[in-house]
N, CA, C and O atoms as a Tripos MOL2 file, in Angstrom:
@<TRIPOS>MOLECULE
protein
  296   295    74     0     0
PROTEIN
NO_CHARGES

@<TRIPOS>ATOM
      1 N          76.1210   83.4140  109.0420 N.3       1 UNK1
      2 CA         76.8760   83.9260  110.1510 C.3       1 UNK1
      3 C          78.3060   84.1910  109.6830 C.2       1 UNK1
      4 O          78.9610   83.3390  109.0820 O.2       1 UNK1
      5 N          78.9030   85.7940  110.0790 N.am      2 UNK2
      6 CA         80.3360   85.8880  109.7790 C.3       2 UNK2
      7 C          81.3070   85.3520  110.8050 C.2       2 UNK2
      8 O          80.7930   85.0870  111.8920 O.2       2 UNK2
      9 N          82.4760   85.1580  110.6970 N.am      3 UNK3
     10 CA         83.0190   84.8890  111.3280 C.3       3 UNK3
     11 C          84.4550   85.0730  111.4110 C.2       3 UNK3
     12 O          85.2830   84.5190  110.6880 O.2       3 UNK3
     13 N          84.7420   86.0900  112.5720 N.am      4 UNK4
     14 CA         86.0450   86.7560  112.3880 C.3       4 UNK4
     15 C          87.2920   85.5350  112.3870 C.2       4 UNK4
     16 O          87.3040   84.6080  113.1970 O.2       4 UNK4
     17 N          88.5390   85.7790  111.0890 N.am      5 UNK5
     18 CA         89.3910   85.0290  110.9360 C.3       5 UNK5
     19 C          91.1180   85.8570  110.8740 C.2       5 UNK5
     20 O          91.0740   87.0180  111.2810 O.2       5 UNK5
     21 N          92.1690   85.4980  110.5390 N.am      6 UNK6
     22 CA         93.0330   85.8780  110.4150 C.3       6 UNK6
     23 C          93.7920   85.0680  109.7410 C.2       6 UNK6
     24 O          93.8750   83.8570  109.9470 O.2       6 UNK6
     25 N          94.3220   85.6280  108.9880 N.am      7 UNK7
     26 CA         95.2280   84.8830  107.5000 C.3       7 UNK7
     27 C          96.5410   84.8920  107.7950 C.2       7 UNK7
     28 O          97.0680   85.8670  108.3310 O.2       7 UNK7
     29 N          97.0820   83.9920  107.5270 N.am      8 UNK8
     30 CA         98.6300   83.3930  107.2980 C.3       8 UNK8
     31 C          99.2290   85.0700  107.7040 C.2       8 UNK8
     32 O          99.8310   85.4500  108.7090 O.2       8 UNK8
     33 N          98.7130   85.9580  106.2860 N.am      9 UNK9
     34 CA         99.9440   87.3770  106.0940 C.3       9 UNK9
     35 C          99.2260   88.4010  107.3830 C.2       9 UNK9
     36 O          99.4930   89.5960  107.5100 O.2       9 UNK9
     37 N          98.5530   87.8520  108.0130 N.am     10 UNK10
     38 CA         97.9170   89.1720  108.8820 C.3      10 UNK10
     39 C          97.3200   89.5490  108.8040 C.2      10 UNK10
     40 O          96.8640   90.0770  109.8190 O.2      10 UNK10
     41 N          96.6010   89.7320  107.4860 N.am     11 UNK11
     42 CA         95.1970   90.5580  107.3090 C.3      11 UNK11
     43 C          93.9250   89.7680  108.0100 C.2      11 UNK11
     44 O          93.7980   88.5430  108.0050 O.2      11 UNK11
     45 N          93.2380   90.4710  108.4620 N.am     12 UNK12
     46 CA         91.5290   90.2470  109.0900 C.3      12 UNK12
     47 C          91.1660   89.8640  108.0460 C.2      12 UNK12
     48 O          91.5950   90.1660  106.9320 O.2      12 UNK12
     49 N          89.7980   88.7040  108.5220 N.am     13 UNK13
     50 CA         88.5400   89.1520  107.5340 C.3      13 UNK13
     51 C          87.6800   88.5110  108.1860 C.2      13 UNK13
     52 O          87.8870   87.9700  109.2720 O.2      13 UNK13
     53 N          85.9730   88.5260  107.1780 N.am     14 UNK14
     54 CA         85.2610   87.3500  108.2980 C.3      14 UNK14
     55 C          84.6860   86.8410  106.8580 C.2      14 UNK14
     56 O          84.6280   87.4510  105.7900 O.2      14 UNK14
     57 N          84.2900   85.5420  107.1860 N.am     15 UNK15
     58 CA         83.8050   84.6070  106.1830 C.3      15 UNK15
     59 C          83.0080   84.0280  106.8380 C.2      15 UNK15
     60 O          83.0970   83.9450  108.0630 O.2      15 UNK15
     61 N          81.9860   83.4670  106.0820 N.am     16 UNK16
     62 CA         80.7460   82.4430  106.0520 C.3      16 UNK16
     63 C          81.5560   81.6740  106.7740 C.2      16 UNK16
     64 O          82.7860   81.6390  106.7290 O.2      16 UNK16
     65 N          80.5510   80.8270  107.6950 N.am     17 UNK17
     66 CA         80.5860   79.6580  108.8580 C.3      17 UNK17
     67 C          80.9710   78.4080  107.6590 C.2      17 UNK17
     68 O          82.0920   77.8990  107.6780 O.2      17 UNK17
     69 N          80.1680   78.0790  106.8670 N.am     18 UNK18
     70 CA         80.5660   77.0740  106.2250 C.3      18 UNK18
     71 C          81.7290   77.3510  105.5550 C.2      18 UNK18
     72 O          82.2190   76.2870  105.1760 O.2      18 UNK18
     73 N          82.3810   78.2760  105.2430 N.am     19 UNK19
     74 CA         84.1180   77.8740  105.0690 C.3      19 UNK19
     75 C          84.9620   77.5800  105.8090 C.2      19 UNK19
     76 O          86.0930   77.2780  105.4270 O.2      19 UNK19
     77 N          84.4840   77.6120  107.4070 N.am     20 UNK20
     78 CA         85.7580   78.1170  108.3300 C.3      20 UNK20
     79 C          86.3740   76.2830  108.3010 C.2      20 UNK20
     80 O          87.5810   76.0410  108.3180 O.2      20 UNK20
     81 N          85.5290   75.3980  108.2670 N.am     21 UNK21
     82 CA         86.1560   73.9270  107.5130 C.3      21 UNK21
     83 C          87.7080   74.0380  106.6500 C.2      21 UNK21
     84 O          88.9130   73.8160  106.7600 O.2      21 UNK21
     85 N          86.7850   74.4910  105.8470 N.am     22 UNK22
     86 CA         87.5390   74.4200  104.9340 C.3      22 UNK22
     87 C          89.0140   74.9670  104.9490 C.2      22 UNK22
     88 O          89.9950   74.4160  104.4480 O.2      22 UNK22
     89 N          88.9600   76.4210  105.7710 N.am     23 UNK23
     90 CA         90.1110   77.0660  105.5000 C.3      23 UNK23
     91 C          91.0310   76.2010  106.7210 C.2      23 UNK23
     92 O          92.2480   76.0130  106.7360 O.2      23 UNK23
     93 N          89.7890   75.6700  107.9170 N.am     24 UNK24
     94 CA         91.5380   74.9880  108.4220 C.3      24 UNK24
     95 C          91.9150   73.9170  108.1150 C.2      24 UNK24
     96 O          92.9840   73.4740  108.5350 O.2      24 UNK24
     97 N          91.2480   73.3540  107.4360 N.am     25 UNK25
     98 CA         91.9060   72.0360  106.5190 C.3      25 UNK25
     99 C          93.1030   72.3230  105.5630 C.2      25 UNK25
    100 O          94.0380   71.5810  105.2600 O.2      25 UNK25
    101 N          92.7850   73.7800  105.1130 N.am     26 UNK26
    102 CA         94.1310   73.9450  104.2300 C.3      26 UNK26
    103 C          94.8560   74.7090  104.3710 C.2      26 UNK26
    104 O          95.6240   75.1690  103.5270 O.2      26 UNK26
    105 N          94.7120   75.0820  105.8340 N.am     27 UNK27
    106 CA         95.6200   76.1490  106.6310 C.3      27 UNK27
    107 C          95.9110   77.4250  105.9980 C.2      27 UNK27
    108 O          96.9720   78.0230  105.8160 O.2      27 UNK27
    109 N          94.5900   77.7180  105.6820 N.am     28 UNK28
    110 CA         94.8220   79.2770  104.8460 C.3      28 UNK28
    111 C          94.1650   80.1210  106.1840 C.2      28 UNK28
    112 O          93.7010   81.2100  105.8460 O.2      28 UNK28
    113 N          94.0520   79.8300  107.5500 N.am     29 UNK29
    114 CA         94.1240   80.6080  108.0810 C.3      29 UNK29
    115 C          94.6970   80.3770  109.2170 C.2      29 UNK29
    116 O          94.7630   79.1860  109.5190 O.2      29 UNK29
    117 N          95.3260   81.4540  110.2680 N.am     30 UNK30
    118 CA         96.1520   81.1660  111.5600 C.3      30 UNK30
    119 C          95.3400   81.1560  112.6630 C.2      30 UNK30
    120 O          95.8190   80.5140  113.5980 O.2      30 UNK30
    121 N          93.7680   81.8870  112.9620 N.am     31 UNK31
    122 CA         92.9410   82.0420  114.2170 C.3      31 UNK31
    123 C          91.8480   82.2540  113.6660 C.2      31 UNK31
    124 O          91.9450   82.8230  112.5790 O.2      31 UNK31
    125 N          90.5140   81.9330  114.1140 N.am     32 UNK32
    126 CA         89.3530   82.6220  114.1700 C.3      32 UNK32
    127 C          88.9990   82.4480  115.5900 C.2      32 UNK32
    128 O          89.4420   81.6870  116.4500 O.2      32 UNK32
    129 N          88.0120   83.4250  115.6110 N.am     33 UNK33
    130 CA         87.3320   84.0020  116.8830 C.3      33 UNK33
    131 C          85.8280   83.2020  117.3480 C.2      33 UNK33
    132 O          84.7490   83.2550  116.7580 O.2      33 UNK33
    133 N          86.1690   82.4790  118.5720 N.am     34 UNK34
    134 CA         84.6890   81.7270  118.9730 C.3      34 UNK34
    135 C          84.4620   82.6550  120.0540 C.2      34 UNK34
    136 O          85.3000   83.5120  120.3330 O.2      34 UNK34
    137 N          83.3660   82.5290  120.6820 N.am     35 UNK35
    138 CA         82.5080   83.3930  121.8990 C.3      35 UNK35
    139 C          83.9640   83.4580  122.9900 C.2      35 UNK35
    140 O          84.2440   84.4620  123.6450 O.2      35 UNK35
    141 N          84.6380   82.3950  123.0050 N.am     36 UNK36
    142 CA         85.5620   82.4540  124.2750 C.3      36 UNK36
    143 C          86.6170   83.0710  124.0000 C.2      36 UNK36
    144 O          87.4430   83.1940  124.9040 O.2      36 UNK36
    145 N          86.8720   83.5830  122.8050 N.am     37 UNK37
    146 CA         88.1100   84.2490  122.1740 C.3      37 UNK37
    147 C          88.6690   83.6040  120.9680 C.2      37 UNK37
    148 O          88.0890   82.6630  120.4270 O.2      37 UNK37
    149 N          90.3140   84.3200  120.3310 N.am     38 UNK38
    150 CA         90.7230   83.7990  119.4380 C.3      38 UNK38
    151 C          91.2830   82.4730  119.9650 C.2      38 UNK38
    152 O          91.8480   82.2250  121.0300 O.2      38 UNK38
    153 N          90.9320   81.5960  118.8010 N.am     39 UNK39
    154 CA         91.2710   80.1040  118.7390 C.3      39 UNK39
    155 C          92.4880   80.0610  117.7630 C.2      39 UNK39
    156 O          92.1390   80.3330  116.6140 O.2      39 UNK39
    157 N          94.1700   79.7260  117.9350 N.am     40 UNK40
    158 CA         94.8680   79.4800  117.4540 C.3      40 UNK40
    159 C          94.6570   77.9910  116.4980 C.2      40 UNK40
    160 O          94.4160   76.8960  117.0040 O.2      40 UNK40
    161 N          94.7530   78.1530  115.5830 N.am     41 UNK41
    162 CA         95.1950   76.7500  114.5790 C.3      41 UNK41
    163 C          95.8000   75.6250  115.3380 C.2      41 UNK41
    164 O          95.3660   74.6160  115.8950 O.2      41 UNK41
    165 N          97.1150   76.2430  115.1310 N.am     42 UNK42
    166 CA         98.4050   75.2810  115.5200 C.3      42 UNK42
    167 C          98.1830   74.9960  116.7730 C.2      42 UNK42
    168 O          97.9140   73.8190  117.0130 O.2      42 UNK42
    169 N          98.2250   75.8630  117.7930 N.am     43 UNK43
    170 CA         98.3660   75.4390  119.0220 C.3      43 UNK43
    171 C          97.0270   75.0990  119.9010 C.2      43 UNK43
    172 O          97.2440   74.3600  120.8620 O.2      43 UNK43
    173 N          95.6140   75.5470  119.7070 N.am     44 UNK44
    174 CA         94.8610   75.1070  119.9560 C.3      44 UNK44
    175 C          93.7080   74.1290  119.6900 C.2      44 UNK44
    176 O          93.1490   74.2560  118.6010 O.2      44 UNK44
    177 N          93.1870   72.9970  120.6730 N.am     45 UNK45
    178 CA         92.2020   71.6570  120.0240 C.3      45 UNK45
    179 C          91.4630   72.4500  119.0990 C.2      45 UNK45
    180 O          90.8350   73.2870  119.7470 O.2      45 UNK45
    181 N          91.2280   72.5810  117.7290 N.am     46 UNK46
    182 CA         90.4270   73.2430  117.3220 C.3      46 UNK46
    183 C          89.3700   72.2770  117.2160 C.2      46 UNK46
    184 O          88.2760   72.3910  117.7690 O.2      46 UNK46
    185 N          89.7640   71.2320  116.4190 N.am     47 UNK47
    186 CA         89.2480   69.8600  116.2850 C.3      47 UNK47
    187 C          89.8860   68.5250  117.0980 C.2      47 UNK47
    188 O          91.0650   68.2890  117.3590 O.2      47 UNK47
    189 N          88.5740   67.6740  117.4280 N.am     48 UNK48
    190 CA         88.8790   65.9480  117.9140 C.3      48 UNK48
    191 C          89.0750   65.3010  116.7800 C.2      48 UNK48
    192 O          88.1180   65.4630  116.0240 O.2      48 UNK48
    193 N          90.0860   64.4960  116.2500 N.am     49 UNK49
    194 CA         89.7520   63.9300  115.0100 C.3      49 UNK49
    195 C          89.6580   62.3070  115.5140 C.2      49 UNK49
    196 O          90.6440   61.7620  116.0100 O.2      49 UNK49
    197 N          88.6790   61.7680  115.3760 N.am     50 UNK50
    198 CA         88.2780   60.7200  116.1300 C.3      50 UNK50
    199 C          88.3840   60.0650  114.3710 C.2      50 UNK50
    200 O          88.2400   60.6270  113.2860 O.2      50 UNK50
    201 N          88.7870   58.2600  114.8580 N.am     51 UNK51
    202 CA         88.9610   57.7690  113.0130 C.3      51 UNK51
    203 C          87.9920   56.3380  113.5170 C.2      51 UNK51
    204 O          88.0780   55.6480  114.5330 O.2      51 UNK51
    205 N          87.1460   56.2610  112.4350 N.am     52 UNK52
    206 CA         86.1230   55.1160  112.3910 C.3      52 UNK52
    207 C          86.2990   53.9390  113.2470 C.2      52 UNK52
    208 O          85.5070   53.3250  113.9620 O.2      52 UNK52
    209 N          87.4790   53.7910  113.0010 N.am     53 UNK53
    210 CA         88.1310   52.8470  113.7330 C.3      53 UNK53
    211 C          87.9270   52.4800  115.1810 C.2      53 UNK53
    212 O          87.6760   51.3700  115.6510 O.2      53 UNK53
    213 N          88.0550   53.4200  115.6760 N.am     54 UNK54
    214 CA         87.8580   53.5300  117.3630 C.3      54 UNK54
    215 C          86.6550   52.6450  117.6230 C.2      54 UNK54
    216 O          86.7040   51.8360  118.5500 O.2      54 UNK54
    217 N          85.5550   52.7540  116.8420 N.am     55 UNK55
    218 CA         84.1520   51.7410  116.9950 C.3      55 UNK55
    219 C          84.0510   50.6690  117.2340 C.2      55 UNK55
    220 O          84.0650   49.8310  116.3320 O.2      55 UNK55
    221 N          83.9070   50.3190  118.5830 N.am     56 UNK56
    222 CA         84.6130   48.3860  118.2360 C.3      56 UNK56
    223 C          82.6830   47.3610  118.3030 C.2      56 UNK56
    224 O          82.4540   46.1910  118.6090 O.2      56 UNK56
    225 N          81.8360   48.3400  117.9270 N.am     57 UNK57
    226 CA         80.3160   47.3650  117.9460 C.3      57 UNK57
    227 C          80.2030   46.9840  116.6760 C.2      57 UNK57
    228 O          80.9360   47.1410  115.6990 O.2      57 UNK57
    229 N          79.0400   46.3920  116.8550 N.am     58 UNK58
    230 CA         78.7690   45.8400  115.3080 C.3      58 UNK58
    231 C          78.2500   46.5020  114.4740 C.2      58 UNK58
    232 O          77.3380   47.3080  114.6580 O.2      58 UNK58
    233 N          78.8540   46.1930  113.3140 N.am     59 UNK59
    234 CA         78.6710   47.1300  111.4010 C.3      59 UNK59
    235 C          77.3220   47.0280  111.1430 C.2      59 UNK59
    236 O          76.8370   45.9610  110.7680 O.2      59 UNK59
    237 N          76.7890   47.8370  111.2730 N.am     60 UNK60
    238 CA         75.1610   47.1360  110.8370 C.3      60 UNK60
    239 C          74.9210   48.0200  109.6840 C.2      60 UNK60
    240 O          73.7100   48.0540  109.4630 O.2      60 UNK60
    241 N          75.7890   48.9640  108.6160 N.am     61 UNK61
    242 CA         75.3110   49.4790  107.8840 C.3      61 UNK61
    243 C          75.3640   48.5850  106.7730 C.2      61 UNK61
    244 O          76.1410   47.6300  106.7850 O.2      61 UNK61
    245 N          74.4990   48.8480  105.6810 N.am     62 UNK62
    246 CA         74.8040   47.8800  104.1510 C.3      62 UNK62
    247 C          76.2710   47.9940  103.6720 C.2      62 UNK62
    248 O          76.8710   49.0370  103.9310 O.2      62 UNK62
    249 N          76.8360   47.1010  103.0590 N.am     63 UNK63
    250 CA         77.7350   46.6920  102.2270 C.3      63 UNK63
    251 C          76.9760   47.3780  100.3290 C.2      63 UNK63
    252 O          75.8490   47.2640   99.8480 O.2      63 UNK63
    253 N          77.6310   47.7160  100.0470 N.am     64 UNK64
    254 CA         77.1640   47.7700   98.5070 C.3      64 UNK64
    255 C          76.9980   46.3380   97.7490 C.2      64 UNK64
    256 O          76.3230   46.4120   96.7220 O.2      64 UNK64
    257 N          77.4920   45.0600   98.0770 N.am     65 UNK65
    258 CA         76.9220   43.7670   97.4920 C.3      65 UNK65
    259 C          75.7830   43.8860   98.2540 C.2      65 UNK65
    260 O          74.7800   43.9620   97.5440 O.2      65 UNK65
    261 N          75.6020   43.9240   99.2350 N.am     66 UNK66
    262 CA         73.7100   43.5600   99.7230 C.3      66 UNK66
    263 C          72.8390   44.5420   99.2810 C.2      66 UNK66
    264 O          71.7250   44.0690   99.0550 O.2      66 UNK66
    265 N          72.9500   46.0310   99.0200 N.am     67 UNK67
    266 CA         72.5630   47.1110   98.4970 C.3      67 UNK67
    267 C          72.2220   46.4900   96.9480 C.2      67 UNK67
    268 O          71.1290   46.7040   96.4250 O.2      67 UNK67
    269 N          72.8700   46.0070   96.5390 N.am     68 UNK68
    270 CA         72.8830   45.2750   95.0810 C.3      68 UNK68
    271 C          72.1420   44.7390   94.9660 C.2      68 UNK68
    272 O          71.2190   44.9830   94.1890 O.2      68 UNK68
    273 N          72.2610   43.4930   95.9120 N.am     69 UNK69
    274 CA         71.3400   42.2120   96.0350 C.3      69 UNK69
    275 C          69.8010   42.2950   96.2710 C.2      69 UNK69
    276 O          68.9340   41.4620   96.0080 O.2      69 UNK69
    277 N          69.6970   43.5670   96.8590 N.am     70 UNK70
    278 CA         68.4090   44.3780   97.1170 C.3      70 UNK70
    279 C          67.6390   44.6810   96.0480 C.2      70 UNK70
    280 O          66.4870   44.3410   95.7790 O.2      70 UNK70
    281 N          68.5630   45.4910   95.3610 N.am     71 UNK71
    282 CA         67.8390   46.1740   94.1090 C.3      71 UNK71
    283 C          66.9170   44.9150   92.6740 C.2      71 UNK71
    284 O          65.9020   44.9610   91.9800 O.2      71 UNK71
    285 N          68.0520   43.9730   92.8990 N.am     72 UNK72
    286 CA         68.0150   42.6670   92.0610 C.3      72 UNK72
    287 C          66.3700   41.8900   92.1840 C.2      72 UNK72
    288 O          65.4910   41.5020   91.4150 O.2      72 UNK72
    289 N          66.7030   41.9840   94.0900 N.am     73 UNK73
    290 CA         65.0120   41.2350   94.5740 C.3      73 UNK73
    291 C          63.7170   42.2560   93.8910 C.2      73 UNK73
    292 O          62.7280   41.7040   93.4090 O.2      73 UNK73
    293 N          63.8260   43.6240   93.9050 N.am     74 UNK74
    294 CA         62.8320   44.2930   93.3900 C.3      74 UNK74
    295 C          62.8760   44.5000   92.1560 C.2      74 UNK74
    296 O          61.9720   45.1250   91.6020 O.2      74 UNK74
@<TRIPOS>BOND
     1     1     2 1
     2     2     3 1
     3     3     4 2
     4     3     5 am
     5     5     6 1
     6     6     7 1
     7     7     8 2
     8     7     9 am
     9     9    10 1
    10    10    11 1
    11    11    12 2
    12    11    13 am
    13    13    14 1
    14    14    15 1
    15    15    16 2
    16    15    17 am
    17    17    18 1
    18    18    19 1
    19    19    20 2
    20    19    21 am
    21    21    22 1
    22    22    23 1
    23    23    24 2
    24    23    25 am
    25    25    26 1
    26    26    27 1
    27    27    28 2
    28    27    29 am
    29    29    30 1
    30    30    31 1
    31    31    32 2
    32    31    33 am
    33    33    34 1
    34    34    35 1
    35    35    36 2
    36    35    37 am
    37    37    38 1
    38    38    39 1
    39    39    40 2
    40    39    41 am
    41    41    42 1
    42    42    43 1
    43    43    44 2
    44    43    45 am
    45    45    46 1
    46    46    47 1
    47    47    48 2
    48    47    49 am
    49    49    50 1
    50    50    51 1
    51    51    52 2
    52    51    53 am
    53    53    54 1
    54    54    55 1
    55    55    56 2
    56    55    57 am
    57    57    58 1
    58    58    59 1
    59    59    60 2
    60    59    61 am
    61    61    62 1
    62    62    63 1
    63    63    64 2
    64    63    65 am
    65    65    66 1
    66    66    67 1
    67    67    68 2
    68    67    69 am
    69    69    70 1
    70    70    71 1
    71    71    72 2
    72    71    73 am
    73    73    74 1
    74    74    75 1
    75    75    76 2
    76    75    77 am
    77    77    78 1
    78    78    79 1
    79    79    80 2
    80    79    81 am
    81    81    82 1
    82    82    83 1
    83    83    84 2
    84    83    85 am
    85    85    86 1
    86    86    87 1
    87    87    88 2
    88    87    89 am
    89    89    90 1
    90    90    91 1
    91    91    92 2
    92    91    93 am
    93    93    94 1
    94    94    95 1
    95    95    96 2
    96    95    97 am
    97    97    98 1
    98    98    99 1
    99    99   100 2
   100    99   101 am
   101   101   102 1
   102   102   103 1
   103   103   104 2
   104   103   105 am
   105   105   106 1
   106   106   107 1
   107   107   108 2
   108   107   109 am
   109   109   110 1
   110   110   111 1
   111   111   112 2
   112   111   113 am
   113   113   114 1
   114   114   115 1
   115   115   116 2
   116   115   117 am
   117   117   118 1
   118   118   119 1
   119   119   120 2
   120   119   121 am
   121   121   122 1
   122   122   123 1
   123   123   124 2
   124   123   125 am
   125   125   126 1
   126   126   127 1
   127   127   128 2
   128   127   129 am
   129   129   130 1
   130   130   131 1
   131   131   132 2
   132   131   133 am
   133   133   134 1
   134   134   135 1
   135   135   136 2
   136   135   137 am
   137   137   138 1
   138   138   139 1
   139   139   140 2
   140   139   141 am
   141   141   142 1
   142   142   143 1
   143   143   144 2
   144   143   145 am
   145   145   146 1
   146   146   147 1
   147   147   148 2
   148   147   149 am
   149   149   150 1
   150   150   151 1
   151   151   152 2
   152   151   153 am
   153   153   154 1
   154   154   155 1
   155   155   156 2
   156   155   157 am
   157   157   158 1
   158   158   159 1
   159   159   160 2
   160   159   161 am
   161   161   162 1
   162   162   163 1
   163   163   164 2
   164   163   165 am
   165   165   166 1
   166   166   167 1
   167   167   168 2
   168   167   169 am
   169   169   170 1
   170   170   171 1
   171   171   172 2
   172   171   173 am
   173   173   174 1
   174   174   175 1
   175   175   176 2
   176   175   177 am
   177   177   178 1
   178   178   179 1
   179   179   180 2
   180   179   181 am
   181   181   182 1
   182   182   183 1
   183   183   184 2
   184   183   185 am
   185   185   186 1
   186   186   187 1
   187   187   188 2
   188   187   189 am
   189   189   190 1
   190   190   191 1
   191   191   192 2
   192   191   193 am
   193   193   194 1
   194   194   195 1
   195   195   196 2
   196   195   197 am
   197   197   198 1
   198   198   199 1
   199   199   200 2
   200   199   201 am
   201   201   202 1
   202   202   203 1
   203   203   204 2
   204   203   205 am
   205   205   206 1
   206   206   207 1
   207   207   208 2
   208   207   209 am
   209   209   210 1
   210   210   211 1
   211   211   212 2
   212   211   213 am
   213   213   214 1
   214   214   215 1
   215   215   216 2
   216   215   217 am
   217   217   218 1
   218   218   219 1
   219   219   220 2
   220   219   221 am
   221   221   222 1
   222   222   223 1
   223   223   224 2
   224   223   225 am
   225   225   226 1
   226   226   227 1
   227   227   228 2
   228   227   229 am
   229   229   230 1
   230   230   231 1
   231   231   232 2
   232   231   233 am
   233   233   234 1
   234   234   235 1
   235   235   236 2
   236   235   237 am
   237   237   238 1
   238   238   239 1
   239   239   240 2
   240   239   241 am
   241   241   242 1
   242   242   243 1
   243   243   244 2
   244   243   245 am
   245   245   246 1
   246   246   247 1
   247   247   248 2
   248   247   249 am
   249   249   250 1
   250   250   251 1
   251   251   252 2
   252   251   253 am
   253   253   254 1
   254   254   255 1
   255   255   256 2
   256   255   257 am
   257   257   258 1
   258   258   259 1
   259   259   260 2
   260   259   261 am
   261   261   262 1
   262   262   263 1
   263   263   264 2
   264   263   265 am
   265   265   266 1
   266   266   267 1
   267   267   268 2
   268   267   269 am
   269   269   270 1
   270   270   271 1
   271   271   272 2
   272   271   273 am
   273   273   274 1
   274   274   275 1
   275   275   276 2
   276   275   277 am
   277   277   278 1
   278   278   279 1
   279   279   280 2
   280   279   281 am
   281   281   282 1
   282   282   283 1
   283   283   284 2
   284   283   285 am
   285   285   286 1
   286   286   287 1
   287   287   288 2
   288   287   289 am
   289   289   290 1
   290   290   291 1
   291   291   292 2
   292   291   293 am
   293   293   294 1
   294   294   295 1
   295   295   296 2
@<TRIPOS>SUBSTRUCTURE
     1 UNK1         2 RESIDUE 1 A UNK
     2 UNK2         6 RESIDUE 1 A UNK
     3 UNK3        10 RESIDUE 1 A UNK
     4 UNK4        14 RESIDUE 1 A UNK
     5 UNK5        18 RESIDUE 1 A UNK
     6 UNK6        22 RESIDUE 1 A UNK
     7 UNK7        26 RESIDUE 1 A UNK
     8 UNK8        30 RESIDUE 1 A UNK
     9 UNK9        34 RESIDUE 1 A UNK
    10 UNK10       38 RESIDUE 1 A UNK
    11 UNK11       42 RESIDUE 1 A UNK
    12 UNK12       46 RESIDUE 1 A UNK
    13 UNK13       50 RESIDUE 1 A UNK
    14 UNK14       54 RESIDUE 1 A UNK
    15 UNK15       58 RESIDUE 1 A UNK
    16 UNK16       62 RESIDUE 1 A UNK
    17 UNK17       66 RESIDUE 1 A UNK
    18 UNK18       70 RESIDUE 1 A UNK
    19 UNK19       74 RESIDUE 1 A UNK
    20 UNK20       78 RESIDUE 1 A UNK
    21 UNK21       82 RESIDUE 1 A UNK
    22 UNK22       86 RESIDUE 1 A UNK
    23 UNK23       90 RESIDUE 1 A UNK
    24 UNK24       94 RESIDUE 1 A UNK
    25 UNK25       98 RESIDUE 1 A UNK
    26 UNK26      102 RESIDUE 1 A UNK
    27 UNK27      106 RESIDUE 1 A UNK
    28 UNK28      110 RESIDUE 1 A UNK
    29 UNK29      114 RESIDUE 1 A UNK
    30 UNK30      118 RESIDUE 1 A UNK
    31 UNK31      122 RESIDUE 1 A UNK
    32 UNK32      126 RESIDUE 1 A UNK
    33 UNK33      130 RESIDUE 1 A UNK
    34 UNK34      134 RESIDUE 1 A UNK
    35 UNK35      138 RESIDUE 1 A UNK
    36 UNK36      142 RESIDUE 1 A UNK
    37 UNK37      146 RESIDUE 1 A UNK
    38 UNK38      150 RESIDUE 1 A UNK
    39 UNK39      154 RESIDUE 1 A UNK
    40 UNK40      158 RESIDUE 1 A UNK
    41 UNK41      162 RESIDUE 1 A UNK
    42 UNK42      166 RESIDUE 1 A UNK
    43 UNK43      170 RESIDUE 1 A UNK
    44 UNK44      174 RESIDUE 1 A UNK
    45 UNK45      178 RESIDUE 1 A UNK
    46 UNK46      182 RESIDUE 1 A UNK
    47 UNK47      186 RESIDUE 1 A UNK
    48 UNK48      190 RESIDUE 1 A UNK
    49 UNK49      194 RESIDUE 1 A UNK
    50 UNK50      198 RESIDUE 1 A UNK
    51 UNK51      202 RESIDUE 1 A UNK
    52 UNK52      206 RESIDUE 1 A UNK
    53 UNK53      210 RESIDUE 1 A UNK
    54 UNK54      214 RESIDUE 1 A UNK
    55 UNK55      218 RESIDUE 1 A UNK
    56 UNK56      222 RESIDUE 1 A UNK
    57 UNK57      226 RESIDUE 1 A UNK
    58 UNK58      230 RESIDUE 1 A UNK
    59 UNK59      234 RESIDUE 1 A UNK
    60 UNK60      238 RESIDUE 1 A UNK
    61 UNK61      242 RESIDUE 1 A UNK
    62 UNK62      246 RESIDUE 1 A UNK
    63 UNK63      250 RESIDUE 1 A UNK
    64 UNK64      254 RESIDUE 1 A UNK
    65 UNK65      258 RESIDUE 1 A UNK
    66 UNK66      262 RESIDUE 1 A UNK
    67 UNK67      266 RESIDUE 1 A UNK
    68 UNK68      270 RESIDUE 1 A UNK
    69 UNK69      274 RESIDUE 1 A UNK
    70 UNK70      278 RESIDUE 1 A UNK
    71 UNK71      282 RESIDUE 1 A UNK
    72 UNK72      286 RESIDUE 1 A UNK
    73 UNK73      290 RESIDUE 1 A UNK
    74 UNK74      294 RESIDUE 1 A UNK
């Protein structure tokens, strides 16, 4: 899927869905275009950035010592 964008200097373009990550992580672009219109960078939620943290239940994934300890039993 393309996906219409707009660059820092003004020029258009459209790029693969799996870059559009990328480019606003490194702010190589100023807007791309979703079904509801252009989405500004700066000024619009583009992203929630929610941080692990917020999770307050219990860790139930492995630790790499028990991952270890695993491998050891087999």
């Amino acid at each position: 899927m393309l996906i219409p964008v707009i660059y820092p200097d003004g020029k258009h373009d459209l790029v693969k869905d799996f870059m559009l990550s990328r480019l606003i992580d490194d702010q190589g672009i100023v807007q791309f275009k979703r079904r509801e219109g252009w989405i500004s960078i700066n000024a619009d939620d583009v992203r929630i950035n929610q941080s692990r943290s917020l999770y307050s239940g219990e860790e139930r994934r492995q630790t790499e010592l028990a991952t270890a300890e695993m491998i050891d039993i087999f």
